[in-house]
RODO-2510 file (C-alpha; in nm, 4 decimals, decimal comma):
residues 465
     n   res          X          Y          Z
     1     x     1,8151    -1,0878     1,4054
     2     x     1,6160    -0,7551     1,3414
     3     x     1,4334    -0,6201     1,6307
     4     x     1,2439    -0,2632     1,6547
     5     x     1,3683    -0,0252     1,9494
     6     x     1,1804     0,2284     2,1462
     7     x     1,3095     0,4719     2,3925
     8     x     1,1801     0,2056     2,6805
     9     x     1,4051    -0,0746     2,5286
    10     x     1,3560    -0,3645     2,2318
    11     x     0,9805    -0,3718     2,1300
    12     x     0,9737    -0,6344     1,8548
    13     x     1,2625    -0,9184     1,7375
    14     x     1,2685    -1,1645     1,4110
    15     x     1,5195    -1,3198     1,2804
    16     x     1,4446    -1,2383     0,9257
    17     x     1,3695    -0,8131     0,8166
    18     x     1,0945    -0,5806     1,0214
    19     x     0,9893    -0,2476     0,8173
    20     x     0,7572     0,0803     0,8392
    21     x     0,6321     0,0561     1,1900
    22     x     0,2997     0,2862     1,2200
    23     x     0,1645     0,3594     1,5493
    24     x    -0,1712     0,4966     1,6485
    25     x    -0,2382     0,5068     1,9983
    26     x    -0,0868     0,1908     2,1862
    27     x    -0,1832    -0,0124     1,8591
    28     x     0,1236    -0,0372     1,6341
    29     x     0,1338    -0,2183     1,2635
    30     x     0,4379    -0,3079     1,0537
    31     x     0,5683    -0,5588     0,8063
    32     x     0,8239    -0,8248     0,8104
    33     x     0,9371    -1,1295     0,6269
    34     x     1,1953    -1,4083     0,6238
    35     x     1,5762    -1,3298     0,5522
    36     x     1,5914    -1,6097     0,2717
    37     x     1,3251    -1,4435     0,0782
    38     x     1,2667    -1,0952    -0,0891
    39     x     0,9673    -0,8620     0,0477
    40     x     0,8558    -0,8363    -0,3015
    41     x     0,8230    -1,2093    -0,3376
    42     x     0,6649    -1,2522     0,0364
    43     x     0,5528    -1,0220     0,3370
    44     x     0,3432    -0,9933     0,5963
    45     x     0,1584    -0,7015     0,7531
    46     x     0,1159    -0,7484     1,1596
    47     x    -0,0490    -0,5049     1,4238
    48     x     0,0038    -0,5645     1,8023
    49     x    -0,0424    -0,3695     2,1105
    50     x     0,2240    -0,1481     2,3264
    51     x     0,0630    -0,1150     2,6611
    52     x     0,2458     0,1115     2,8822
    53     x     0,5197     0,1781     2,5460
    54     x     0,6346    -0,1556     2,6347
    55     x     0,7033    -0,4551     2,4287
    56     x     0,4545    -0,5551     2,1838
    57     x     0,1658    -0,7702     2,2360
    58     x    -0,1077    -0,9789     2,0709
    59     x     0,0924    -0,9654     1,7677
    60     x    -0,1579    -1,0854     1,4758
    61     x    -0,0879    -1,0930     1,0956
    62     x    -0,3417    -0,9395     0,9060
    63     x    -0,2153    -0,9876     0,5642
    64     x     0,0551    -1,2001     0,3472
    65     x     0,1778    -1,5106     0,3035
    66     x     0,4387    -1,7352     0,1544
    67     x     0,2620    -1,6531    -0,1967
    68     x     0,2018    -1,2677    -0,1123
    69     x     0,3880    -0,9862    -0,0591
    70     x     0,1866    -0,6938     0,1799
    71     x     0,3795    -0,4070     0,2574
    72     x     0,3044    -0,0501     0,3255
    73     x     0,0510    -0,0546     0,6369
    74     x    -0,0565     0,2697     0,7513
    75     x    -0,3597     0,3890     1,0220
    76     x    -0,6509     0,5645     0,9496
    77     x    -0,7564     0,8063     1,1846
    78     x    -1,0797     0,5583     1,2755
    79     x    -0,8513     0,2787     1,3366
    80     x    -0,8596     0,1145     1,0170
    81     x    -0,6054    -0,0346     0,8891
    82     x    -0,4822     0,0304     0,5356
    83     x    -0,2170    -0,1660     0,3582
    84     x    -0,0904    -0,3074    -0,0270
    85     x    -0,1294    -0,6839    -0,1315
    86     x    -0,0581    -0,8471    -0,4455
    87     x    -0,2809    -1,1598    -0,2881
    88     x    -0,5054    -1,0748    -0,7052
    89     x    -0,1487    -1,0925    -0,8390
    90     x    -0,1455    -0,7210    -0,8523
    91     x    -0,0063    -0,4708    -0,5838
    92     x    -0,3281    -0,3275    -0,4684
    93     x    -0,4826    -0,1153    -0,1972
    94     x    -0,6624    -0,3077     0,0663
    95     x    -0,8309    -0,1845     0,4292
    96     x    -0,8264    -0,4428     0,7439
    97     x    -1,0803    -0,3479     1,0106
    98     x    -1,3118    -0,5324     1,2486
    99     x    -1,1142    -0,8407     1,1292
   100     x    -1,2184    -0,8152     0,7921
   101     x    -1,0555    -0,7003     0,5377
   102     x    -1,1392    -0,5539     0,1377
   103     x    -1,0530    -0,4269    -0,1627
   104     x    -1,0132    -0,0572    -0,2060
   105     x    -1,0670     0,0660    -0,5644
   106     x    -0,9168    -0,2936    -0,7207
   107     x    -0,7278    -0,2556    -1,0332
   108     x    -0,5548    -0,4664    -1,2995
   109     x    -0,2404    -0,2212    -1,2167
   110     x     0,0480    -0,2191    -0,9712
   111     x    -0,0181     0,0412    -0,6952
   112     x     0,3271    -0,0152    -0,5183
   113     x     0,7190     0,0449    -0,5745
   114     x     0,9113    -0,2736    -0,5333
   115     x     1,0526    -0,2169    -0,1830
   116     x     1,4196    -0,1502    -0,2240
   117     x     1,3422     0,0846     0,0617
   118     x     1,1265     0,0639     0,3869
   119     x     1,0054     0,4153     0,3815
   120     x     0,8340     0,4377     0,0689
   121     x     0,4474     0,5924     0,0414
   122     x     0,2936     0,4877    -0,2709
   123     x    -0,0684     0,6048    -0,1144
   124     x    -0,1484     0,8447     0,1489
   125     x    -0,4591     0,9322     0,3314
   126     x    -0,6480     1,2582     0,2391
   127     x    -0,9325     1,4482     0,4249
   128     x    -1,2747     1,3803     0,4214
   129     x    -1,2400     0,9667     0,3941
   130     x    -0,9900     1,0064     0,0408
   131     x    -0,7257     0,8364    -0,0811
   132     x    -0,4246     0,9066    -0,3314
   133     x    -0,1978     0,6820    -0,4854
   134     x     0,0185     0,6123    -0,7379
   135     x    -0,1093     0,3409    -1,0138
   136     x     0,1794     0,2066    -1,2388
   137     x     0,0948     0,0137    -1,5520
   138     x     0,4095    -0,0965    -1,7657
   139     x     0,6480     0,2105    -1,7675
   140     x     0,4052     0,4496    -1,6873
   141     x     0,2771     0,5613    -1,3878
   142     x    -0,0286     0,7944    -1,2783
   143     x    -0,1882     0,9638    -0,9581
   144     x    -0,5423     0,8048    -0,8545
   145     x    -0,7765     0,9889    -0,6154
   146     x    -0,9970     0,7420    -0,4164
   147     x    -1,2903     0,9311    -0,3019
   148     x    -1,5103     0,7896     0,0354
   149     x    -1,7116     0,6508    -0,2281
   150     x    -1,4306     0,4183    -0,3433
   151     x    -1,4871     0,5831    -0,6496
   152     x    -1,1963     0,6771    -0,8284
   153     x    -1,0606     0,9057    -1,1240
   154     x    -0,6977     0,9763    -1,2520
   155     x    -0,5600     1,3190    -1,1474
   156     x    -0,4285     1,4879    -1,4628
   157     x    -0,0626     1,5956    -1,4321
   158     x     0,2303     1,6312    -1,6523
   159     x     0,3914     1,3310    -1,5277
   160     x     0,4332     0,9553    -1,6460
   161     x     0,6689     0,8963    -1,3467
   162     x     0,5887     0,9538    -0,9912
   163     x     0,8587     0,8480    -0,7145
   164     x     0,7108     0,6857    -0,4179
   165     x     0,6966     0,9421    -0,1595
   166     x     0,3874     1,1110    -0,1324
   167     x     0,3558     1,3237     0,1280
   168     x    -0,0086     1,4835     0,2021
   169     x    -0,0755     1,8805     0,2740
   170     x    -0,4398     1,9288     0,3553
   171     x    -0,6431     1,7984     0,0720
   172     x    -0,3074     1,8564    -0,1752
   173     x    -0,0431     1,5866    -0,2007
   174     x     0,3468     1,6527    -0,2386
   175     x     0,4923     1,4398    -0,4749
   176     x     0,7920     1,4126    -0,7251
   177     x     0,7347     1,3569    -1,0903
   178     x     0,9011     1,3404    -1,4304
   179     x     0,8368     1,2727    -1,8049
   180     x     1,0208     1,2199    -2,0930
   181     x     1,0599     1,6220    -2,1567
   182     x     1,0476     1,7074    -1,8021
   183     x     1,3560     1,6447    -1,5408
   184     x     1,2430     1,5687    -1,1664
   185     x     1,0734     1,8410    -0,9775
   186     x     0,8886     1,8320    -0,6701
   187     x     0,5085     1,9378    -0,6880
   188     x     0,1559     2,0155    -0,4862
   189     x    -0,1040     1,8424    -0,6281
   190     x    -0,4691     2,0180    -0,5609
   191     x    -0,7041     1,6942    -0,5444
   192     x    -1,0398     1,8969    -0,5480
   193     x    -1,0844     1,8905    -0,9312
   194     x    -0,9198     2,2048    -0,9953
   195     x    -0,5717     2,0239    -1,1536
   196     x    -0,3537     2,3102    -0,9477
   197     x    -0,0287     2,2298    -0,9625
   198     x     0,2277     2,3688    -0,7953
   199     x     0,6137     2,2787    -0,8935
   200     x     0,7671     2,3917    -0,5400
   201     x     1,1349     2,2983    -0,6810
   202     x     1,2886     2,2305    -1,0324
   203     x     1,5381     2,1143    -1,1778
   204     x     1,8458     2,3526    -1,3164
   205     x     1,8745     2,1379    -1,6468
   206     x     1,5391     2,2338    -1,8197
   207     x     1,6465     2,1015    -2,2334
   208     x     1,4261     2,2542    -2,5179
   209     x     1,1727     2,0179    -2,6282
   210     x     1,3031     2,0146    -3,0005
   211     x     1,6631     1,8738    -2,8152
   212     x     1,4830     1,5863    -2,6686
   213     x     1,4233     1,2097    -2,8030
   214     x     1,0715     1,1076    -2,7011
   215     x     1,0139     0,6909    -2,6741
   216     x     0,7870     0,5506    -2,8135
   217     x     0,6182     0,2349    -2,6102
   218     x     0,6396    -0,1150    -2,7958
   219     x     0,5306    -0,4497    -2,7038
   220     x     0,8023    -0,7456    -2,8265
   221     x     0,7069    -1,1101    -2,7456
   222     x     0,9326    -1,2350    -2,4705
   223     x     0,8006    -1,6456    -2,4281
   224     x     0,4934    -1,6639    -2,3201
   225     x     0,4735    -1,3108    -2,2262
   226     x     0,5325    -0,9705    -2,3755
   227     x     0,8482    -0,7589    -2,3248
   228     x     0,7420    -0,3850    -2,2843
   229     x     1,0787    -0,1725    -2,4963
   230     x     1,0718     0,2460    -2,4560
   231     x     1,2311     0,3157    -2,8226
   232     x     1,4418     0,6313    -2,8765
   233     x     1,5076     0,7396    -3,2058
   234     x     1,7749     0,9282    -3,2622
   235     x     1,7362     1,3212    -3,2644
   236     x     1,8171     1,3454    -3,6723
   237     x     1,6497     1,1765    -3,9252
   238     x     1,8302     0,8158    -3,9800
   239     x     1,7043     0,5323    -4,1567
   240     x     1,8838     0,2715    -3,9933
   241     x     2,0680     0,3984    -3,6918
   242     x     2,3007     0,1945    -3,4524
   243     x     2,1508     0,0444    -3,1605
   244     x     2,2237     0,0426    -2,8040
   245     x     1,9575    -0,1920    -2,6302
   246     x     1,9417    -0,0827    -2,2388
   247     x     1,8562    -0,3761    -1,9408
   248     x     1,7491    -0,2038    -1,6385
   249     x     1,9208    -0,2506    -1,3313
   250     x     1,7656    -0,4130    -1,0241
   251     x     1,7161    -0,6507    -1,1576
   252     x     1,3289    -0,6560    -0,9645
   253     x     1,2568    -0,2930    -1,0893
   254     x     1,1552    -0,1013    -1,4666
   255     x     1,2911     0,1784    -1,7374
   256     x     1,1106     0,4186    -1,6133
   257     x     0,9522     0,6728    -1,8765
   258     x     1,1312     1,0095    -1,8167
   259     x     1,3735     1,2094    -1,9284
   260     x     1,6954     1,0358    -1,9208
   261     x     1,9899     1,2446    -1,9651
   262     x     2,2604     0,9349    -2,0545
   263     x     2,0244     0,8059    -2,3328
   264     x     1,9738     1,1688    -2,4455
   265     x     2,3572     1,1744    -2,4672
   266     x     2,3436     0,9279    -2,7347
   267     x     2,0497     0,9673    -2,9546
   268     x     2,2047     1,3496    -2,9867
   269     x     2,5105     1,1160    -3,1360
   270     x     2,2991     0,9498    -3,3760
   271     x     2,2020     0,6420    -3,1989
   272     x     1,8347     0,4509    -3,1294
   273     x     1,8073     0,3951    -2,7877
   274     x     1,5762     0,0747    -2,6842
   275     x     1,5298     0,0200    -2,2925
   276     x     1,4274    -0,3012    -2,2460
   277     x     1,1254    -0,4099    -1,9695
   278     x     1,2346    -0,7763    -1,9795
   279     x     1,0777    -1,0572    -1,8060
   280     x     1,1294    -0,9828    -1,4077
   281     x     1,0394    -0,6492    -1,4493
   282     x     0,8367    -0,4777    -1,2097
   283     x     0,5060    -0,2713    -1,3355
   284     x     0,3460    -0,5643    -1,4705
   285     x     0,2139    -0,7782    -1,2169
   286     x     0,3236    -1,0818    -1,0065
   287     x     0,3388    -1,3332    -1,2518
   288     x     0,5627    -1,1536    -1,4763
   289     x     0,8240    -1,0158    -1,1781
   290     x     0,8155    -1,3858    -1,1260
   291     x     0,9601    -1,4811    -1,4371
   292     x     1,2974    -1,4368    -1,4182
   293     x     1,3334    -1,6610    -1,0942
   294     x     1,5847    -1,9339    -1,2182
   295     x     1,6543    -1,7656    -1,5271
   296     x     1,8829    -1,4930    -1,4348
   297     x     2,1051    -1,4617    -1,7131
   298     x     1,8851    -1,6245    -1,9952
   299     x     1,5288    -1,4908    -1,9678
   300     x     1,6803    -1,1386    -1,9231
   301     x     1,9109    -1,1948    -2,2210
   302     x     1,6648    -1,3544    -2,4341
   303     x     1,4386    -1,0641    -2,4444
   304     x     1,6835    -0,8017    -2,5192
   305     x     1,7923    -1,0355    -2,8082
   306     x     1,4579    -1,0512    -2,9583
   307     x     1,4067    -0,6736    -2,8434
   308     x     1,7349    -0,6560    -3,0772
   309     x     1,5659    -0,8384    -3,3545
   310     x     1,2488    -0,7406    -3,3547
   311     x     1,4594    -0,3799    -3,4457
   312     x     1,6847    -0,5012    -3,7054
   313     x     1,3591    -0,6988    -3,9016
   314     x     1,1194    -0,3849    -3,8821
   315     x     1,4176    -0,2073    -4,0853
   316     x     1,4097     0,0598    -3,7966
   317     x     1,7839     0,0141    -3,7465
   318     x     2,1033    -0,0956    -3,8380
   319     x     2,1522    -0,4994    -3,8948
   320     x     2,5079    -0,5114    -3,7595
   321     x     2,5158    -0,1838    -3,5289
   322     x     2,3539    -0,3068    -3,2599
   323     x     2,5308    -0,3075    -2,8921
   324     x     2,4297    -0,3728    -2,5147
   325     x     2,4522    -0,1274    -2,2234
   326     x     2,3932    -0,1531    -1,8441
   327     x     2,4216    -0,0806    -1,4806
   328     x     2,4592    -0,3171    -1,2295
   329     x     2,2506    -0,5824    -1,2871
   330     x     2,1925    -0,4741    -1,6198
   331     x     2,6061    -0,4884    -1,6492
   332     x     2,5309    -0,8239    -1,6226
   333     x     2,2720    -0,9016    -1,8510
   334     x     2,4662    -0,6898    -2,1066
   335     x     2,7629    -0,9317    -2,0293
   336     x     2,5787    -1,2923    -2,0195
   337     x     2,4520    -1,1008    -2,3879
   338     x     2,7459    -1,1482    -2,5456
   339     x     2,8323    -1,5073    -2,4488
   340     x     2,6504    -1,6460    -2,7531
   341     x     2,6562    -1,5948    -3,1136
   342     x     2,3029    -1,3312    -3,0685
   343     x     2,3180    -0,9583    -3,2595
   344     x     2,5047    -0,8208    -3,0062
   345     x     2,8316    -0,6290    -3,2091
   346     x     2,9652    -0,5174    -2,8079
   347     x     2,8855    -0,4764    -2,4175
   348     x     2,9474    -0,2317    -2,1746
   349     x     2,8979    -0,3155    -1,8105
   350     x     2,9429    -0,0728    -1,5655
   351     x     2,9299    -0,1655    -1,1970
   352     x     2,8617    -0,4832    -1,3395
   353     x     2,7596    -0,8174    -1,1149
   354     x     2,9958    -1,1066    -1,2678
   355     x     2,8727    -1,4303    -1,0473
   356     x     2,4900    -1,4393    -0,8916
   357     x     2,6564    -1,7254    -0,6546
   358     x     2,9029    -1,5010    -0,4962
   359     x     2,6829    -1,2280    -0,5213
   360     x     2,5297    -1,4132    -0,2502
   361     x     2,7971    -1,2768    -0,0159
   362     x     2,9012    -0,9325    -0,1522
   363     x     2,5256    -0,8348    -0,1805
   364     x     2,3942    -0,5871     0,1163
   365     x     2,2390    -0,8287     0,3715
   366     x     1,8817    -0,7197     0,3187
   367     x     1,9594    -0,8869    -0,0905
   368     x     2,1657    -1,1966    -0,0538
   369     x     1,8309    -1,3963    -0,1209
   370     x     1,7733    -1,2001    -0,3984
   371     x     2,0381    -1,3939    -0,6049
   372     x     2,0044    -1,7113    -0,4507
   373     x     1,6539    -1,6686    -0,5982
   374     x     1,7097    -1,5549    -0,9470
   375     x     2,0282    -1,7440    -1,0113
   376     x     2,1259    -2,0762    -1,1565
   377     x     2,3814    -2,3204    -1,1964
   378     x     2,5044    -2,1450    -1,5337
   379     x     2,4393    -1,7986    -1,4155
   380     x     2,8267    -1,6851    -1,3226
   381     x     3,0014    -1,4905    -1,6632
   382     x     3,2635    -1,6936    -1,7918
   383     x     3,5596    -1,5665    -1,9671
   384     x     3,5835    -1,8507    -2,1960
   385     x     3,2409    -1,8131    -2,3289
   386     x     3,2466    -1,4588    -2,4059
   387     x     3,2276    -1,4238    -2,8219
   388     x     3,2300    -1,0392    -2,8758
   389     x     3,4045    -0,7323    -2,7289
   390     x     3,3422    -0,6037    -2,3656
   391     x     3,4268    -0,2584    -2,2220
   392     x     3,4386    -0,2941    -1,8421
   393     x     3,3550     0,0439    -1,5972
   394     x     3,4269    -0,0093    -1,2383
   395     x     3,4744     0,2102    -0,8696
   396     x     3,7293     0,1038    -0,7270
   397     x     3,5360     0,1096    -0,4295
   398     x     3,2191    -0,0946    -0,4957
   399     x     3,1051    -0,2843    -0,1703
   400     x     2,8528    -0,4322    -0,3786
   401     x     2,9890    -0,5685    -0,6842
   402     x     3,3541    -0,6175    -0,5819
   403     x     3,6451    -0,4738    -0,8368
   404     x     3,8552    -0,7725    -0,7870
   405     x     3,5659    -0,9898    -1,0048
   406     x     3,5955    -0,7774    -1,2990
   407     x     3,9417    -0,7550    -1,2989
   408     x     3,9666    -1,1330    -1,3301
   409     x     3,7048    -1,1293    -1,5733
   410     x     3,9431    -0,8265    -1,7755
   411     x     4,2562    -1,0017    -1,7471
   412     x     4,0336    -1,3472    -1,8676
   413     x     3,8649    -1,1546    -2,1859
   414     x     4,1655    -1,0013    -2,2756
   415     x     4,3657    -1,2961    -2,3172
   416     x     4,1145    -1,3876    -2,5595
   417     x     4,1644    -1,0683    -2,7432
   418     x     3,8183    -0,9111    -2,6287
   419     x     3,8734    -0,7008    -2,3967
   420     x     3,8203    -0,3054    -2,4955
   421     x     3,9354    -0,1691    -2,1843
   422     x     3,8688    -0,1930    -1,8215
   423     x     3,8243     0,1720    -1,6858
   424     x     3,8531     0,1750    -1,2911
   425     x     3,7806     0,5159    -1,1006
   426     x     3,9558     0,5288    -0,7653
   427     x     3,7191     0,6246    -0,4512
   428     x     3,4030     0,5283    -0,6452
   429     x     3,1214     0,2910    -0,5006
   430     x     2,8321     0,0524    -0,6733
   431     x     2,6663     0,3931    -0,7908
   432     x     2,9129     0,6140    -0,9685
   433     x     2,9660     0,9651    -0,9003
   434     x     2,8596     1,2732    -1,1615
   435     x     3,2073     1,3165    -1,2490
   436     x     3,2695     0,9375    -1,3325
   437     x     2,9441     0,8838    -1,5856
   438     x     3,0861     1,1412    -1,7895
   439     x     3,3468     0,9882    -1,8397
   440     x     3,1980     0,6156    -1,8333
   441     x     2,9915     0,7625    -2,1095
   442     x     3,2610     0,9168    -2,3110
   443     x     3,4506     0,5946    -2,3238
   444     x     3,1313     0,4032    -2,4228
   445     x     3,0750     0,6458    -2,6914
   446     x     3,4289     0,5933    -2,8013
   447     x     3,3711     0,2039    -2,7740
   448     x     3,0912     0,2270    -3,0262
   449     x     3,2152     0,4680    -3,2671
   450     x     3,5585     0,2268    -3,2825
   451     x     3,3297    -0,0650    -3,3916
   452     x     3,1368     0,1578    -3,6370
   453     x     3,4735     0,2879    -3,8014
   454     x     3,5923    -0,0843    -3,8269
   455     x     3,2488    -0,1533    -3,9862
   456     x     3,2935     0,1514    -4,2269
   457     x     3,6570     0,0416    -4,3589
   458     x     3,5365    -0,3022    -4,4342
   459     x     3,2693    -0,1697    -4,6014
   460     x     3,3494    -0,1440    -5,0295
   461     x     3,3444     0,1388    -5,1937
   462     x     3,0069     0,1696    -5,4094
   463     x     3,1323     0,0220    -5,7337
   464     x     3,4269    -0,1798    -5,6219
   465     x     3,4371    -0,5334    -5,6767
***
């Protein structure tokens, strides 16, 4: 049970999730859905009333449904409501008042974050009726101004990712952005036409532009859909480099299109780096973030593979040099990657989730339905079916992905003779510290450049038979 507390006792109860209350006056609004379902799958916005600060009354849903996730209400100082729905099959802005409610500035565009979190802001009201708000389509994302009009224009900035906290200051918003030359920084925003911008805090790390691998955006058929890849070449000129292909981890999230310091790492080594938007991703609309329910473990792989493919055939790099990298739920993907005969040479999985059905009880409370959801009978990594080399990167202590299934897996793969090495770091969680991707990354350079060297020396010489 989940219930909202005020200082004059419990206000709300459900038994399922309640998130970003908003008050205005004695009217409060705030969204909630079932604990067997995710809140990017289906939500609900409600308002109610707190007479005398008391429990709340009248309750009323306003938006969301089995079919809908709504999420992100917030008051306007007239008592309208605002909030996002993906009701079109995009996250979009809508406004509830006098029991109707409409479209604000509708596009074909996600204008919410997946909500790992409760407190994000993907919009915020401005003075004078405005509105600004992020607008993400595919990797990239952008800042929208709304004006009372509900006409809108894109504010020019140097940024193709914008977290979700906006934070307004006057008629200026505070946000954080990035790009693929530019690390984090935080930022005012002017929103009068004047493209100010203010960076009120960078980053220490600022690389010269020359020492940076810019993507470049391709579109890869993925079934009956279209898997969005952010290719890295590597810094120096190479006709066919190895690959590492990248899953995301989330699995419900997206690469995001900014500078990346681990893939940086390796295309100053030599290597393409493609980060794979498979299907399940978020930035592309309901239908696609869809996709993967069921088909944990296949759809995901299936894409990288012909993200993989798609490489080797355009000549861009290497036939044989191609391996599979990821986090988390990417760990996983990179895993279920190499239990079939695809182009995969080797995987590394770091923090990696080994079986979506016990997942189911390890995960974080608020994501147990997450697997259930995604998962499948055949989802679970089996030892037995693994065909190429694995390098397995653990903490020790990971509350979310426990040690104890890797090591199985380890001592499993290694009896088959495929096991690279499990490296464990003592004291370390699900996310690992600064200290531990260096050296997660060192051994995974190390990893490749073993298979590589193999690959060389059974290579012949030019001229020998």
């Amino acid at each position: 049970m989940t219930a909202f507390v005020g200082e004059h006792g419990t206000l709300h109860t459900t038994d399922g999730f309640l998130a970003s209350p908003r008050a205005l006056g004695t009217r409060i609004a705030w969204s909630q859905w079932a604990g067997d379902v995710m809140p990017w799958d289906s939500s609900e916005v409600w308002i109610g009333h707190r007479p005398n600060r008391g429990r709340i009354q009248q309750a009323q849903r306003v938006a969301g449904s089995p079919e809908e996730s709504a999420l992100q209400p917030t008051w306007g100082p007239d008592g309208t409501l605002y909030f996002i729905s993906d009701g079109s099959g995009w996250w979009n802005l809508y406004r509830w008042r006098d029991g109707h409610v409409d479209a604000v500035a509708p596009v074909a565009a996600e204008c919410a974050t997946a909500p790992w979190e409760s407190t994000y802001s993907n919009y915020v009201l401005l003075p004078r009726d405005r509105i600004a708000l992020t607008v993400q389509s595919g990797p990239e994302q952008r800042l929208v101004l709304v004006e009372s009009d509900l006409t809108s224009r894109v504010v020019d900035l140097p940024y193709t990712t914008i977290k979700p906290y906006l934070a307004p200051l006057g008629d200026r918003v505070g946000l954080i952005g990035a790009s693929p030359t530019r690390e984090p920084e935080i930022a005012l925003v002017a929103t009068d036409g004047s493209n100010t911008l203010d960076v009120i805090r960078r980053s220490s790390a600022r690389p010269e532009p020359a020492r940076v691998s810019v993507p470049e955006v391709l579109r890869v058929a993925a079934g009956d859909a279209t898997a969005t890849v952010l290719f890295y070449p590597p810094l120096e000129d190479s006709k066919q480099p190895p690959l590492i292909v990248r899953p995301h981890a989330g699995p419900t999230y997206n690469s995001e299109l900014r500078l990346n310091p681990e893939v940086q790492f390796f295309t100053s080594r030599g290597f393409a780096v493609a980060e794979v938007d498979y299907r399940g991703s978020t930035g592309y609309g309901r239908s696609f973030r869809k996709a993967l329910d069921g088909g944990w473990g296949h759809v995901d792989v299936e894409d990288c593979c012909n993200v993989a493919l798609h490489l080797i055939e355009a000549g861009r790099v290497h036939t044989s040099a191609v391996f599979i990298s990821g986090s988390s739920a990417g760990g996983y993907t990179a895993l279920k990657a190499v239990c079939d005969d695809g182009p995969f040479a080797l995987a590394v999985a770091r923090s990696a989730i080994i079986d979506p059905q016990r997942w189911r009880t390890t995960a974080p409370r608020f994501q147990r339905p997450h697997a259930t959801i995604l998962a499948s009978a055949t989802s679970p990594v089996r030892a037995d079916e693994v065909r190429r080399g694995v390098l397995l990167i653990h903490g020790v202590a990971d509350d979310v992905a426990p040690v104890s299934d890797v090591r199985r897996l380890a001592a499993a793969v290694q009896d088959h003779g495929l096991l690279v090495d499990l490296l464990e770091f003592d004291g370390v969680g699900h996310y690992l510290s600064a200290a531990a991707r260096r050296s997660a990354v060192e051994a995974e350079l190390a990893a490749y450049q073993a298979v590589l060297s193999r690959m060389r020396s059974a290579t012949p010489a030019p001229g020998v038979a």
